[in-house]
Residue frames relative to the residue before (quaternion, step in Angstrom):
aa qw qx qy qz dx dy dz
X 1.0000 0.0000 0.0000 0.0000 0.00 0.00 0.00
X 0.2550 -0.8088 0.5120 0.1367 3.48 -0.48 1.07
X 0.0567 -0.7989 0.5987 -0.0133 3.99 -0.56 1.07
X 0.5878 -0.6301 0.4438 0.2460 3.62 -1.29 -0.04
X 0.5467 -0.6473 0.3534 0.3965 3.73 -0.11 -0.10
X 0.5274 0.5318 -0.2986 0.5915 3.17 2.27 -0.69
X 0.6584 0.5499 -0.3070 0.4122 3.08 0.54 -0.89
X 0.5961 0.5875 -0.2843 0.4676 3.31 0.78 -1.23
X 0.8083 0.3658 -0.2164 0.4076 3.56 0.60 -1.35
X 0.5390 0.6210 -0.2959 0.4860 3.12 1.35 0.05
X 0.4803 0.5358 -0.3686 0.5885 3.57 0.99 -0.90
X 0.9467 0.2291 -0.0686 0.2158 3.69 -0.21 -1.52
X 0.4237 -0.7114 0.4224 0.3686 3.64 2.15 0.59
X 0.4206 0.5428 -0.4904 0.5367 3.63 1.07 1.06
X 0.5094 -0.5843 0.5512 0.3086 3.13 -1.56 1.99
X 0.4408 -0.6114 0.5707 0.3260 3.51 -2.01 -0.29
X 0.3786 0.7089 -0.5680 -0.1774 3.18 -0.60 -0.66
X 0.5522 0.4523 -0.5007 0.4897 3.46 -1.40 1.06
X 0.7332 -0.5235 0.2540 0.3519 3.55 -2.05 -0.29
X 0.4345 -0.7217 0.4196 0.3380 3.61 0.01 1.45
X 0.7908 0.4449 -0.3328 0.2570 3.56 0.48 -0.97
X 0.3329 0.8038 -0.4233 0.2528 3.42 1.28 -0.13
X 0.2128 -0.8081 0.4756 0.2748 3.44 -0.19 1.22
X 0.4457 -0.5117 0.7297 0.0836 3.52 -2.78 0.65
X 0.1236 0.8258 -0.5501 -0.0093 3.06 -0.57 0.61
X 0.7642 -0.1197 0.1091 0.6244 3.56 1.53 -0.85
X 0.4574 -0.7594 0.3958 0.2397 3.73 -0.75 0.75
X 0.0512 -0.8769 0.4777 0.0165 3.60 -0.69 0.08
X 0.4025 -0.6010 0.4712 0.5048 3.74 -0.98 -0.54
X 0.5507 -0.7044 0.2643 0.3615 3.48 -1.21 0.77
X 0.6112 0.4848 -0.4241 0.4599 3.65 0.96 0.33
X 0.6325 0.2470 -0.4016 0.6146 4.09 0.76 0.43
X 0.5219 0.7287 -0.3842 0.2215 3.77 0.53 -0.23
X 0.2671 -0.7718 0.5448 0.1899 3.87 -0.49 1.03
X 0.6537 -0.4871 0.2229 0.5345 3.13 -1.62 0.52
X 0.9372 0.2483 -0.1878 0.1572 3.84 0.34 -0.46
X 0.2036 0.6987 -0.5133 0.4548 2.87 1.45 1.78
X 0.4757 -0.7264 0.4620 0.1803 3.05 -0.86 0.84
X 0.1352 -0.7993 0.5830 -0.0537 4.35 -0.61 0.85
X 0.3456 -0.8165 0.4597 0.0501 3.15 -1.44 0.94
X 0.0075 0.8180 -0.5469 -0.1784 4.00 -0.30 0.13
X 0.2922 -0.6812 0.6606 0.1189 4.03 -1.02 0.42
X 0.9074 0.0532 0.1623 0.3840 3.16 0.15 -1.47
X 0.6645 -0.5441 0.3074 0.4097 3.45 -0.79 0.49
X 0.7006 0.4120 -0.3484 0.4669 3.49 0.72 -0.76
X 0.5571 0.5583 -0.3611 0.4976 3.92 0.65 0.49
X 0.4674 0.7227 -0.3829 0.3356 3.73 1.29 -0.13
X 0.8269 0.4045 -0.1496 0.3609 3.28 0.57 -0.81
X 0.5361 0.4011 -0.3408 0.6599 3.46 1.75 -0.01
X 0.5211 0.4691 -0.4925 0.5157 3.76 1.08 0.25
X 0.6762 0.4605 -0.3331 0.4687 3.82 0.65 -1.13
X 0.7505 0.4710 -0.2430 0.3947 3.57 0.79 -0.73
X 0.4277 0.7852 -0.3334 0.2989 3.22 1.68 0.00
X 0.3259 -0.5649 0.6014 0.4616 3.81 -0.85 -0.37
X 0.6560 0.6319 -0.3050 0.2782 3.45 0.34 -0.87
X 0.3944 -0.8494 0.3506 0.0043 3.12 -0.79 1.36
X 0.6362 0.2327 -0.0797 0.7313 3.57 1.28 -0.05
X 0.0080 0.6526 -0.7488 0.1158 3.48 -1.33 1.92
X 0.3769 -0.5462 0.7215 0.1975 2.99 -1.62 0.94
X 0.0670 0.8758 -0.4751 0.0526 3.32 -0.48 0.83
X 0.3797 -0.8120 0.2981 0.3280 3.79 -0.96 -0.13
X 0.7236 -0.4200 0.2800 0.4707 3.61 -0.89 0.95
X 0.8309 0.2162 -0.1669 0.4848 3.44 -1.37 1.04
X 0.6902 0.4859 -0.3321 0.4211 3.61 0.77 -0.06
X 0.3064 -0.8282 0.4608 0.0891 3.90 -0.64 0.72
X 0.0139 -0.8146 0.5589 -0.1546 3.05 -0.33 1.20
X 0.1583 -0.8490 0.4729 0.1746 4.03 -0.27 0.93
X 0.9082 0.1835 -0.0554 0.3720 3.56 -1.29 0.29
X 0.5404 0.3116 -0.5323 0.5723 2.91 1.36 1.46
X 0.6700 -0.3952 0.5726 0.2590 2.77 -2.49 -0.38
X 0.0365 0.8455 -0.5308 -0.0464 3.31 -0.44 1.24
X 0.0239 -0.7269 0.6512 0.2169 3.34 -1.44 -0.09
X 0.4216 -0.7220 0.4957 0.2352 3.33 -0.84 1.53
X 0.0326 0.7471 -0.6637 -0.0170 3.88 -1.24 0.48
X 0.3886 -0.6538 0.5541 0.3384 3.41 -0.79 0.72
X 0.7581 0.3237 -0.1746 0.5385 4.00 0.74 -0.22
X 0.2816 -0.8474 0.4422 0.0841 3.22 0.83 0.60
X 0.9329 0.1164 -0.1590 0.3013 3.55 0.61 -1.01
X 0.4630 0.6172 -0.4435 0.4561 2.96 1.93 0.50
X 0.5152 0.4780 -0.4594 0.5431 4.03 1.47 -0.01
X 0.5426 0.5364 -0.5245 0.3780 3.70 0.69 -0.49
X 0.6338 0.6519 -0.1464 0.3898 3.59 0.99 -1.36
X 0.6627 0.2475 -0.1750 0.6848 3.68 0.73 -1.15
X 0.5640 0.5012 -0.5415 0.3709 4.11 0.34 0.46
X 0.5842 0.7223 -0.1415 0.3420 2.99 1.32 -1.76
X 0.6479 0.4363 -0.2290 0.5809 3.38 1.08 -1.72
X 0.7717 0.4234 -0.3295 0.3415 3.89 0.28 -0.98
X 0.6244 0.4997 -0.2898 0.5258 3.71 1.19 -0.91
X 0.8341 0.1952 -0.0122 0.5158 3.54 0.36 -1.33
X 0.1196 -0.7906 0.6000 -0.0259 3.83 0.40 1.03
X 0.4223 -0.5905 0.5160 0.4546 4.15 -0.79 0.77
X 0.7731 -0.2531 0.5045 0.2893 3.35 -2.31 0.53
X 0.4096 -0.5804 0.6258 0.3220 4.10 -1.22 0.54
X 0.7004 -0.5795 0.4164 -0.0131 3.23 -0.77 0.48
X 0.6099 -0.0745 0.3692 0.6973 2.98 1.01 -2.34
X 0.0163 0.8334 -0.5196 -0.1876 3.74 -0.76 0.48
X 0.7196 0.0137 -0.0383 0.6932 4.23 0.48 0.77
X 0.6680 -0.4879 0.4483 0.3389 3.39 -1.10 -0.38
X 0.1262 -0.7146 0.6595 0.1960 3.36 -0.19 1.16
X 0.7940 -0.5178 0.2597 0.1845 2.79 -2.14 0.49
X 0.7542 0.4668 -0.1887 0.4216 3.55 1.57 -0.84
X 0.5271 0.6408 -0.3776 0.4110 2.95 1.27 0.99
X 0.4467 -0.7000 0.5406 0.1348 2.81 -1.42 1.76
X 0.0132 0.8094 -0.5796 0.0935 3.55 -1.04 1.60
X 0.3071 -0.8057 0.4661 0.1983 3.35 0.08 1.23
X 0.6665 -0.4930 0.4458 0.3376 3.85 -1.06 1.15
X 0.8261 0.3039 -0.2277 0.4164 3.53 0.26 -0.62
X 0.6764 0.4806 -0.4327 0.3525 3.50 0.87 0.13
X 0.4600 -0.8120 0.3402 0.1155 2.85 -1.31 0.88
X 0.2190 -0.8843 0.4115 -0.0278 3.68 -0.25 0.77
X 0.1821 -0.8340 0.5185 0.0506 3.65 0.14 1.10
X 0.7976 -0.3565 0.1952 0.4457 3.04 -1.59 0.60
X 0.9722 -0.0718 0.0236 0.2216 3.46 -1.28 0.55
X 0.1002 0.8120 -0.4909 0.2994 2.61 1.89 1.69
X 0.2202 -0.7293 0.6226 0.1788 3.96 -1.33 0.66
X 0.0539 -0.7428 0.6634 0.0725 3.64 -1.04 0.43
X 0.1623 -0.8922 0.3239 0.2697 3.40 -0.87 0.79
X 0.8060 -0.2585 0.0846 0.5258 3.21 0.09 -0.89
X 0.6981 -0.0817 -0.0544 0.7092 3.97 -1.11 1.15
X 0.3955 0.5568 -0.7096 0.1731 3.70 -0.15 1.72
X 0.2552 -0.7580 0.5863 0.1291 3.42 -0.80 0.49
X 0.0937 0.7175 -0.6870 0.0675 3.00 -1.25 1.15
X 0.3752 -0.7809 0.4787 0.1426 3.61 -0.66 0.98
X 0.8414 -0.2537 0.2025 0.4320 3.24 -1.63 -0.54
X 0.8690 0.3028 -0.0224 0.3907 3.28 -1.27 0.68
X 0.4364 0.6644 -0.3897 0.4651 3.20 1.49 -0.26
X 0.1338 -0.7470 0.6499 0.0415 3.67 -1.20 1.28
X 0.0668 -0.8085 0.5843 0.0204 3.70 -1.11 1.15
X 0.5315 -0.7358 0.3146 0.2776 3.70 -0.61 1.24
X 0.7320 -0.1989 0.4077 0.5083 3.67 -0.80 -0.75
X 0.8174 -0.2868 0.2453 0.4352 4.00 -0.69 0.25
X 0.4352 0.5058 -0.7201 0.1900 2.92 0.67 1.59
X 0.4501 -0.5764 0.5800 0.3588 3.65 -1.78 0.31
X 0.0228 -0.8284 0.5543 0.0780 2.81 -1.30 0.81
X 0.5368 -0.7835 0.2284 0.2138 3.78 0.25 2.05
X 0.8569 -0.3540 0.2699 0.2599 3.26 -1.65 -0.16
X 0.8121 -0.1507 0.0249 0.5632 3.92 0.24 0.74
X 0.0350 0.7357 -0.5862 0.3376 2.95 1.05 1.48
X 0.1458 -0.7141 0.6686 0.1473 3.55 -1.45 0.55
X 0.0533 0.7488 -0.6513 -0.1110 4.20 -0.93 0.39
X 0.5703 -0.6091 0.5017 0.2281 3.38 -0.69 1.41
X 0.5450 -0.4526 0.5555 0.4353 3.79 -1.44 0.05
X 0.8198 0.0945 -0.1656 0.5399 3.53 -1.69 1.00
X 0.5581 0.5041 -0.5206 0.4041 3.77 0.08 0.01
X 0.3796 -0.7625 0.5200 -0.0642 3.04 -1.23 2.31
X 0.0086 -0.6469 0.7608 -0.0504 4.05 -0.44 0.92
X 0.2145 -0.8223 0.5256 -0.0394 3.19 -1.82 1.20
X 0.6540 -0.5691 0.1182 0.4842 3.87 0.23 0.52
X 0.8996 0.0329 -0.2560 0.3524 2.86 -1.50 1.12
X 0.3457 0.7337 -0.5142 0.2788 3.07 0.97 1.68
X 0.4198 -0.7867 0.4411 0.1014 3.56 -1.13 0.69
X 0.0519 0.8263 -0.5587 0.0483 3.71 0.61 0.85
X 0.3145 -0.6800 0.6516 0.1191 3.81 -0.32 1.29
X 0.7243 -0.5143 0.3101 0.3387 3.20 -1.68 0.85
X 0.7846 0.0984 -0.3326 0.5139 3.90 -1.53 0.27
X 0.4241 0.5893 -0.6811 0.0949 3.88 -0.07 0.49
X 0.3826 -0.8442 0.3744 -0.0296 3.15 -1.94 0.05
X 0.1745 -0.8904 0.4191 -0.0329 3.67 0.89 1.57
X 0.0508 -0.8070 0.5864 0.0493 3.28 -0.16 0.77
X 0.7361 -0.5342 0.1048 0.4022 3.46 -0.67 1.12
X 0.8179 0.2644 -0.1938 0.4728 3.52 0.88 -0.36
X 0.0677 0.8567 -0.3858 0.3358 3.21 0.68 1.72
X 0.0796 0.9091 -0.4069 -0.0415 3.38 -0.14 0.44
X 0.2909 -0.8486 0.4417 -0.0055 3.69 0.42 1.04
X 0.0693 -0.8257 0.5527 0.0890 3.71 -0.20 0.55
X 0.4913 -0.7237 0.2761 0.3982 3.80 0.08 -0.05
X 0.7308 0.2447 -0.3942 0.5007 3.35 -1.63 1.05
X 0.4785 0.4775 -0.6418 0.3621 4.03 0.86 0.75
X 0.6670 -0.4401 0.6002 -0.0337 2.41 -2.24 1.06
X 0.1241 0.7110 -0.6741 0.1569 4.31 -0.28 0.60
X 0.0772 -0.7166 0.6883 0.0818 3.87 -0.59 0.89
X 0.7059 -0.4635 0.2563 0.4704 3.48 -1.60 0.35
X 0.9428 -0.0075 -0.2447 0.2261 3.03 -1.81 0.82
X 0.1051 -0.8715 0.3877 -0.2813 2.93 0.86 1.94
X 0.0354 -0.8916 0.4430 0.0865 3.67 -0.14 0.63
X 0.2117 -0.8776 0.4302 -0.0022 3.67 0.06 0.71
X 0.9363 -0.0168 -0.0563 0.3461 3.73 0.55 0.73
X 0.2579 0.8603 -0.4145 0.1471 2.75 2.16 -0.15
X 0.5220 -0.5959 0.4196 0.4432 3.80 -0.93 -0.28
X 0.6344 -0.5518 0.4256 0.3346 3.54 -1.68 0.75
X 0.6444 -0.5254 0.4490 0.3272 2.91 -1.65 0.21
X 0.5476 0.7570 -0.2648 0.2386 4.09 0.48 0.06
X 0.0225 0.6769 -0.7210 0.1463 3.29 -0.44 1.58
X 0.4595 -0.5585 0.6747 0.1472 2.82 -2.67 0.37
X 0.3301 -0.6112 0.6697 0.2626 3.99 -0.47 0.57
X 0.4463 0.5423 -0.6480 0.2947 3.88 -1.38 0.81
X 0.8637 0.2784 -0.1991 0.3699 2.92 -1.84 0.48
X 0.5392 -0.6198 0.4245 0.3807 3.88 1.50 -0.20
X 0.7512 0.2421 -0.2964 0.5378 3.11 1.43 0.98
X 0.4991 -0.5711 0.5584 0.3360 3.91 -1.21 -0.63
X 0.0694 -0.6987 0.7100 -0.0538 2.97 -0.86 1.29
X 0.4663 -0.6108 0.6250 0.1377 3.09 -1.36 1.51
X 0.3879 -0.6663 0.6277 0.1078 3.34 -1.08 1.78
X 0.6256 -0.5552 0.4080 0.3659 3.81 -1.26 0.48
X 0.0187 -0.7926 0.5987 0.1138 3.34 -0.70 0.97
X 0.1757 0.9145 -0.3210 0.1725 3.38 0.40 1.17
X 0.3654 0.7871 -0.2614 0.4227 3.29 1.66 0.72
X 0.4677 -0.6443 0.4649 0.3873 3.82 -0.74 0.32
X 0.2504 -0.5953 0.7176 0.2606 3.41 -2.08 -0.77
X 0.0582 -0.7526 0.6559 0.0047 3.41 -0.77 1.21
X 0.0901 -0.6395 0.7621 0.0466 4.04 -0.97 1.09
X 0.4215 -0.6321 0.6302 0.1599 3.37 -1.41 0.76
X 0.7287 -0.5372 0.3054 0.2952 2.94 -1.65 -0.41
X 0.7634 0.1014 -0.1666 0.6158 3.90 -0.30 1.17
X 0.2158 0.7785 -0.5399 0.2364 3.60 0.55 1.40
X 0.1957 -0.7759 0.5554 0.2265 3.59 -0.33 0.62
X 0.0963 0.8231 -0.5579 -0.0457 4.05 -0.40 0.39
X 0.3998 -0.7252 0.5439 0.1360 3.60 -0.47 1.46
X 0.6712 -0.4674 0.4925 0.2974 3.06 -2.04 1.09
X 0.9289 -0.0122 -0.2737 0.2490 2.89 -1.35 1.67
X 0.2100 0.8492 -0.3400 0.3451 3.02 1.46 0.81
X 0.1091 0.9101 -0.3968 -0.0483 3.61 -0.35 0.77
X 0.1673 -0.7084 0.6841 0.0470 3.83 -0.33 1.26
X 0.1582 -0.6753 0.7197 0.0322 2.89 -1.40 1.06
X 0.7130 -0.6515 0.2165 0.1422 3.18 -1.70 0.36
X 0.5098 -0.4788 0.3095 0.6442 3.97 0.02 0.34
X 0.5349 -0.4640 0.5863 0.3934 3.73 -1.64 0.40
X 0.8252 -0.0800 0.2119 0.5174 3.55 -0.01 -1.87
X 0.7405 0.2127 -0.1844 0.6102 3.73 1.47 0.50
X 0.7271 -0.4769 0.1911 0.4553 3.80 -0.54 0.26
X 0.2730 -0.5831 0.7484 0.1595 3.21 -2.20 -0.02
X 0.0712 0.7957 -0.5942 0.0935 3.62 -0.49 1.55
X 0.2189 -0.6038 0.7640 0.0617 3.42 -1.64 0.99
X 0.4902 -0.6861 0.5288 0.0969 3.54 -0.74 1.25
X 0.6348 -0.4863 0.4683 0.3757 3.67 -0.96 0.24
X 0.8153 -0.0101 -0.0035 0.5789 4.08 -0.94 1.14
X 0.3678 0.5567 -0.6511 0.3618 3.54 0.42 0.88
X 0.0999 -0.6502 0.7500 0.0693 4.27 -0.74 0.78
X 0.1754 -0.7268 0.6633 -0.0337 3.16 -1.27 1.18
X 0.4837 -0.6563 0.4846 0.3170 3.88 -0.69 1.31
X 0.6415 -0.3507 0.5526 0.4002 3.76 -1.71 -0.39
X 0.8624 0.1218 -0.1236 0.4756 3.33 -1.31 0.60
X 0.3197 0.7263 -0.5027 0.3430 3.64 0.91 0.64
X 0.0637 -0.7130 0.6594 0.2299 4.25 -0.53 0.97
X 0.1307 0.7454 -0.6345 -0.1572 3.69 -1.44 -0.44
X 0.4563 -0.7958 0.3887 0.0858 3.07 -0.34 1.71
X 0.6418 -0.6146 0.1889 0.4178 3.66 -1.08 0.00
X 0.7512 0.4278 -0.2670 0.4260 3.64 -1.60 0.55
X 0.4428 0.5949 -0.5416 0.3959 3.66 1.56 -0.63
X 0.0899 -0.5912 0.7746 0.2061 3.55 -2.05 0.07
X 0.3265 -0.7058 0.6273 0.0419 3.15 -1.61 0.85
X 0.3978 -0.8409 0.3224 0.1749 3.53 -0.46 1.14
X 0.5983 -0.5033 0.3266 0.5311 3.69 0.03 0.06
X 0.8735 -0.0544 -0.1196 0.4688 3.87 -1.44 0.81
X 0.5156 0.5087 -0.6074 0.3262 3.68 0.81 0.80
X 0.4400 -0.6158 0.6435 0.1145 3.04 -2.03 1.71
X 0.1300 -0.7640 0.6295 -0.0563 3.53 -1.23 0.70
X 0.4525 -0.7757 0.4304 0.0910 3.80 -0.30 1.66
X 0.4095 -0.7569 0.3889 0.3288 3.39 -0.74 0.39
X 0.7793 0.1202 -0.5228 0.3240 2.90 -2.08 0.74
X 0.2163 0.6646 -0.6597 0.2764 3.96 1.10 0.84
X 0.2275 -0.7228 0.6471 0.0840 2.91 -1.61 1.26
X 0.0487 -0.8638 0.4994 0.0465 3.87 -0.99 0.44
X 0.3630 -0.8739 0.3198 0.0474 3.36 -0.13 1.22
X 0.8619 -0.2817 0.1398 0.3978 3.64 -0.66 0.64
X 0.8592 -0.1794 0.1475 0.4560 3.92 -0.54 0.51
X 0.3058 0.7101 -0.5082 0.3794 3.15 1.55 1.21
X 0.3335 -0.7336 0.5905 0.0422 3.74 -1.45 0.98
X 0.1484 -0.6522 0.7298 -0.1411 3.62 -0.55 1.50
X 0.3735 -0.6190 0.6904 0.0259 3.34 -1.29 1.68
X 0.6223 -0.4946 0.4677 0.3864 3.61 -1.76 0.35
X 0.9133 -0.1015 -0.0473 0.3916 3.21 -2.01 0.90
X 0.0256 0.6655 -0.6754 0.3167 3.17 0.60 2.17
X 0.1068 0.6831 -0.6638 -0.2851 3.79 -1.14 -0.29
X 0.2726 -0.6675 0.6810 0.1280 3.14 -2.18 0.36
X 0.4562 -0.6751 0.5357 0.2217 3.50 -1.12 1.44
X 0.5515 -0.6161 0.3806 0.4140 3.64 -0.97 0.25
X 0.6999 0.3180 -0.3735 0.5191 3.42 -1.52 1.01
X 0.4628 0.6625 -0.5297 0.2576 3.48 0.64 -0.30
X 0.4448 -0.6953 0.5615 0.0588 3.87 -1.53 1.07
X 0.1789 0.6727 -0.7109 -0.1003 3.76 -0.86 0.25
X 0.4680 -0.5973 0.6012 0.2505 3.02 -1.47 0.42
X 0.6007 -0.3422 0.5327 0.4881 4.03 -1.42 0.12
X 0.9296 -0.0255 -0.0260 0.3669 3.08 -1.81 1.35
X 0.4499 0.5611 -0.6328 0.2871 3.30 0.81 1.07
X 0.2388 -0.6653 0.6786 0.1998 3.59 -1.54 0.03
X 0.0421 -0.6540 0.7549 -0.0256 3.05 -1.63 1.28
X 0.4833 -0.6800 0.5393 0.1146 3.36 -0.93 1.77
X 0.8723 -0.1386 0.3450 0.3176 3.17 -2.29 0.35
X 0.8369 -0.1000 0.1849 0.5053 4.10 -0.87 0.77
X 0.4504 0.6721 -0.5106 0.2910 3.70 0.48 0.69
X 0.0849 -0.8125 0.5692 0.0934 3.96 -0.55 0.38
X 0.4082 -0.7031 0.5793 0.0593 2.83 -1.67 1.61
X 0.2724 -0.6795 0.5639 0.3822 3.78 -0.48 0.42
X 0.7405 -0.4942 0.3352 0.3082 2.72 -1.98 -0.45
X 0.6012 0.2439 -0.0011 0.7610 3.84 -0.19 0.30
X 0.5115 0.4664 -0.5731 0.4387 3.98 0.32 0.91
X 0.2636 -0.6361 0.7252 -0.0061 3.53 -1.59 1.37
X 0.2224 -0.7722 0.5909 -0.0714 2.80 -1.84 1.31
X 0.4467 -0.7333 0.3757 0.3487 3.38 0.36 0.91
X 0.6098 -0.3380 0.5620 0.4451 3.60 -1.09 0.03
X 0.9249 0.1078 0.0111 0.3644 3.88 -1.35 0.81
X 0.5123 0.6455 -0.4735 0.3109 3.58 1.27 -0.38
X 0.4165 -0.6087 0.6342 0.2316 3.57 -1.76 -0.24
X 0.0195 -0.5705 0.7931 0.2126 3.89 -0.82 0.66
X 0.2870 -0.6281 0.6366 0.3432 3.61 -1.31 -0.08
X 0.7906 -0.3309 0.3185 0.4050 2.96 -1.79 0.26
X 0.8817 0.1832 -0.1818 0.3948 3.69 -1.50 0.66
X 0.4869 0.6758 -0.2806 0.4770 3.66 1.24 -0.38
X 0.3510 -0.6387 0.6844 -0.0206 3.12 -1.52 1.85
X 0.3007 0.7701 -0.5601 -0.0528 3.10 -1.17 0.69
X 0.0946 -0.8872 0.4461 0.0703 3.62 -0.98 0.09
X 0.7035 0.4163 -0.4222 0.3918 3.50 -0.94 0.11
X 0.4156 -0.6166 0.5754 0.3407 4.22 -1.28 -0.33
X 0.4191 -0.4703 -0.7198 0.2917 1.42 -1.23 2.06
X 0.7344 -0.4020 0.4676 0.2836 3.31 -2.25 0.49
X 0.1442 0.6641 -0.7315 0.0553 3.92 -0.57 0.62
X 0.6233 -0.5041 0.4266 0.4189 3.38 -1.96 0.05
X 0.7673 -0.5518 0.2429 0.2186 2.95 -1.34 0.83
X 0.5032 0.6240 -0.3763 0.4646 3.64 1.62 -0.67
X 0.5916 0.6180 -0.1524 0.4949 3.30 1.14 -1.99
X 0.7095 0.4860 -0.2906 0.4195 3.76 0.32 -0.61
X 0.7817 0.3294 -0.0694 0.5251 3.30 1.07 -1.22
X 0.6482 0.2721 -0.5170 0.4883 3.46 1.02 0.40
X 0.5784 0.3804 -0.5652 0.4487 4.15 0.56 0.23
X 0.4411 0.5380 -0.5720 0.4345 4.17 0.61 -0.34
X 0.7167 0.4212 -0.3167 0.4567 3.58 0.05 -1.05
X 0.5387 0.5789 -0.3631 0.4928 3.81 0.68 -0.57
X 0.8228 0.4361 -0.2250 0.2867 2.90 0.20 -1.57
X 0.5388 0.6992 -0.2527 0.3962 3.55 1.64 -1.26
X 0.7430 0.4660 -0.0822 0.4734 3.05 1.37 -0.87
X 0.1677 0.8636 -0.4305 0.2019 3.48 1.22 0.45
X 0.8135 0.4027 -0.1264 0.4002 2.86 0.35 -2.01
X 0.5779 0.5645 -0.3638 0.4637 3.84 1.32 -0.57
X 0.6862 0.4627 -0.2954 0.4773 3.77 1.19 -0.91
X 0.5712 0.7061 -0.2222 0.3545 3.45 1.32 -0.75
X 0.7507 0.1237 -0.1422 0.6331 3.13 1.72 -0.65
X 0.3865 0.5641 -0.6115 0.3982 3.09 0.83 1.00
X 0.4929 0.5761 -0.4679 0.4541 3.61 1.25 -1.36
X 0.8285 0.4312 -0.2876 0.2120 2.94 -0.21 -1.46
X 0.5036 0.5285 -0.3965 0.5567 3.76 0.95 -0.63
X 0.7036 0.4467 -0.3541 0.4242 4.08 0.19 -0.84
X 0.6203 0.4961 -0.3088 0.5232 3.86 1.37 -1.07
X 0.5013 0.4865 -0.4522 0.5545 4.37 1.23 -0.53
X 0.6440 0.6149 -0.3354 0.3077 3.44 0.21 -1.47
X 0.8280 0.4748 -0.0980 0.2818 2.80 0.55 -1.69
X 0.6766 0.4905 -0.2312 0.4981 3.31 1.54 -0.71
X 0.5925 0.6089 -0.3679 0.3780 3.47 1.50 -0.60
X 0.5774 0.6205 -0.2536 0.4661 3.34 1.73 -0.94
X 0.6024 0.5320 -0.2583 0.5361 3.57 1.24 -0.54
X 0.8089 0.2051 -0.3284 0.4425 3.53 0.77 -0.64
């Protein structure tokens, strides 16, 4: 989509300075970037691959110089790069109408300018919002509810008791609802406890390729409004997910655990069953939570088990040092016996 620099600066409440009409057409980094992709600067040490660019219009940040372009000043520089990006350069369709080799059960329903691509299957009862697209060998369980302008990339997966709010995001091989992880020991075996509960995604979830949320046991599985989930992310049953927390990939999350809003988690990260992580807390990477513990609200932690972050990084530093104390002991334990004899 091809926009003006005025225009542009207009879209994003960003001053102008330079030749408004210079055309936008698509965004880029500033070393592959043509003259009319659009580039970003933050910080001083980013100036000179901006000057050396082709690109002709930088979203850039207050106080920073930047000759012979078109700027537009932003106090955040790369979250206007972002909301340009989405408006200039909008993602590929997915699906366009209903190809032919889809299987569309009689009873599902399909709102205005719903896409389906190819050999997707969507069964009874199955409800589909306003213009979302819904990709190539996709599968939508019976009664399982998708809501407008959602985007389900090709092999995802809705298992009947899905719930979609509108404008989520499902990349390829997405699982939606599969069953939890939950047996009983008796009798000299495992009996598989009822997983018989739903999945509710709010509105504007991002969920990464291969990512699997399974379904409440005997009460629900929620993802919170603007929570973006990495690739290869599991979340087990009954968990709730707070609004705009992001979660790294292969993070694993365990049974009827509770995640507060705009928490983040580093990749690999571990909860145990029934743990709670409060309001704006962060999980390092490759950090373990015990079964039942509590981060509190605003707290950084890291390592297994999870401790605060200060605590983590002064025993690392201990620990690095092992082998230097190790033979110090040991020189003091020679010492010591020579003095004895």
């Amino acid at each position: 989509m091809t926009r003006t620099a005025s225009e542009l600066a207009q879209f994003l409440g960003c001053a102008i300075e330079g030749e408004g009409s210079t055309i936008v057409s698509g965004v880029a980094a500033p070393a592959t970037a043509r003259p009319a992709d659009l580039i970003y600067v933050e910080t001083p040490k980013h100036l000179d691959r901006a000057a050396a660019s082709l690109a002709q219009v930088v979203v850039i940040a207050p106080g920073l110089a930047l000759a012979g372009k078109t700027l537009l000043r932003a106090v955040n520089p790369k979250l206007a790069f972002a909301r340009a990006a989405e408006w200039i350069a909008p993602p590929a369709p997915i699906a366009v109408g209903i190809h032919a080799t889809a299987v569309i059960a009689p009873t599902a329903q399909l709102a205005r300018g719903v896409a389906v691509g190819p050999y997707a299957v969507i069964e009874e009862g199955v409800r589909i919002g306003a213009g979302s697209e819904i990709g190539a060998f996709c599968f939508l369980g019976s009664g399982s509810v998708i809501g407008e302008g959602c985007r389900l990339h090709p092999h995802v997966t809705l298992y009947a008791v899905a719930r979609l709010a509108n404008r989520v995001i499902l990349h390829s091989g997405a699982v939606i609802g599969s069953d939890g992880f939950g047996y009983v020991a008796g009798d000299g075996k495992r009996w598989k406890f009822p997983q018989v509960g739903e999945v509710e995604i709010h509105d504007d979830v991002e969920i990464g390729a291969n990512t699997t949320i399974d379904r409440g046991s005997l009460e629900r599985t929620e993802i919170c409004a603007g929570a973006k989930l990495d690739n290869l992310v599991h979340v087990a049953h009954n968990v709730h997910i707070g609004e705009n927390t992001v979660i790294a990939a292969q993070t694993g999350i365990s049974g009827s655990a509770r995640i507060g809003r705009d928490a983040a988690f580093g990749g690999q990260a571990g909860l145990g069953d029934h743990c709670v992580v409060e309001d704006g807390a962060v999980i390092g990477g490759q950090a373990g939570i015990l079964p039942g513990k509590i981060v509190r609200s605003g707290q950084i932690v890291w390592g297994t088990p999870a401790r605060p972050l200060a605590k983590f990084k002064e025993q690392f530093a201990w620990f690095s040092r092992l082998p230097e104390l190790a033979k110090r002991i040991r020189n003091i334990e020679k010492q010591s016996e020579s003095n004895r004899g």
